[in-house]
C-alpha positions as CSV (number, residue, x, y, z in Angstrom):
1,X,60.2,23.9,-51.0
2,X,58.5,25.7,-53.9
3,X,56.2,28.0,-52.3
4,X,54.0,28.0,-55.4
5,X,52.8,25.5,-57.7
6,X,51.3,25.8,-60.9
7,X,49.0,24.1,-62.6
8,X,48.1,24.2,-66.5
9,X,44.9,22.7,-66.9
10,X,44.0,25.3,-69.2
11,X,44.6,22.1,-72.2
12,X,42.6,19.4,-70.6
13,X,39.0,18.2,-71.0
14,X,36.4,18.0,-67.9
15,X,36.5,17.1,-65.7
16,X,40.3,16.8,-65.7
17,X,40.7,20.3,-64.4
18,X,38.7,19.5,-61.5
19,X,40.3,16.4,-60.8
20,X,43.9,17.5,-61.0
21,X,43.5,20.6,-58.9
22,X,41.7,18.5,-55.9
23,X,44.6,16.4,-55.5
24,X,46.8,19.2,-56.2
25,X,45.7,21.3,-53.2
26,X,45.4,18.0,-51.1
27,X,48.9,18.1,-50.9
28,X,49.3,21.4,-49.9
29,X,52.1,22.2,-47.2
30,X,51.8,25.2,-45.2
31,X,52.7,28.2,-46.4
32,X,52.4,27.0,-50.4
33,X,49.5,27.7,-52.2
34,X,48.5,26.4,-56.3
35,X,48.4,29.0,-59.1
36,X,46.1,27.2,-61.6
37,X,45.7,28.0,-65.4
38,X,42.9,27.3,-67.2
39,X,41.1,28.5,-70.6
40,X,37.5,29.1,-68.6
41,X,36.2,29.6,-64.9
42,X,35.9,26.7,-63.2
43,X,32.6,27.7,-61.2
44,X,32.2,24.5,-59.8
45,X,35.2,24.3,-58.1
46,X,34.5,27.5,-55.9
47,X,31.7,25.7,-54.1
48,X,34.1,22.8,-53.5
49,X,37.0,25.1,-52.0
50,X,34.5,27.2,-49.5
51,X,33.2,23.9,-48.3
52,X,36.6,22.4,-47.7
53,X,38.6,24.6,-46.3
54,X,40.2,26.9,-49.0
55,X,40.3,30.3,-49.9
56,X,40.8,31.5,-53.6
57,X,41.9,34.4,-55.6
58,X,40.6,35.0,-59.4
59,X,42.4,36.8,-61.8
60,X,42.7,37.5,-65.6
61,X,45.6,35.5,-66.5
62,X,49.2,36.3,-68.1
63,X,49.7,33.0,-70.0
64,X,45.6,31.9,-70.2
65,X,42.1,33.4,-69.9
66,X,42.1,32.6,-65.9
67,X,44.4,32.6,-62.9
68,X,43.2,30.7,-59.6
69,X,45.3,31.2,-56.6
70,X,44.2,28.8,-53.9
71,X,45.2,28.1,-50.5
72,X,44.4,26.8,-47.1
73,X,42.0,28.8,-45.0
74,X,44.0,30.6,-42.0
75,X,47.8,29.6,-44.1
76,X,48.7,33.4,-43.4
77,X,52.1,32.6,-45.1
78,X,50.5,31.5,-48.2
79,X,47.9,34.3,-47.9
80,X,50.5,36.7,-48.1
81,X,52.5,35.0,-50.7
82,X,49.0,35.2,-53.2
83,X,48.8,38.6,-52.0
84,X,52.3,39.8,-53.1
85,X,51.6,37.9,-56.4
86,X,48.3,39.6,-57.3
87,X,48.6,43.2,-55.6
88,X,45.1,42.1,-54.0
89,X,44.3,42.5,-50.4
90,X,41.1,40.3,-50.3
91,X,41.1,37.1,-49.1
92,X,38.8,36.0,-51.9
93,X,37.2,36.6,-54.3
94,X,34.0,35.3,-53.9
């Protein structure tokens, strides 16, 4: 099992990001968390993941403008897997 999954949605028109990366993360198992690419900040989406249960790194991106690392609240496993990716201790950035 891949522990991350990416997600390019850095191409597609709204609310296609949105969409995508909501059933993305919906599928989450423990321990694996989605790295998603896009062009632009999704602000809406932060509200969405605090309310449901996620937590969420932000960082400038490698291969596009914006890297979002999200994850299951309390999924130590995956918060530690985000962490060794970005360097960052946080558990968020919000």
């Amino acid at each position: 099992m891949e522990q991350e999954l990416i997600l390019d949605v850095s191409h597609l028109p709204p609310p296609e990001p949105l969409e995508r990366v909501l059933a993305a993360i919906d599928k989450l198992a423990a321990g694996q968390y989605v790295r998603m690419l896009h062009h632009r900040e999704p602000f809406p989406l932060y509200a969405i993941l605090e309310d449901t249960g996620y937590d969420f790194r932000i960082r400038e991106g490698q291969e596009t403008n914006y890297e979002i690392f999200i994850w299951r609240r309390n999924d130590t496993a995956a918060a530690a897997a985000v962490q060794s990716v970005t360097g960052s201790r946080d558990d968020t950035s919000t």
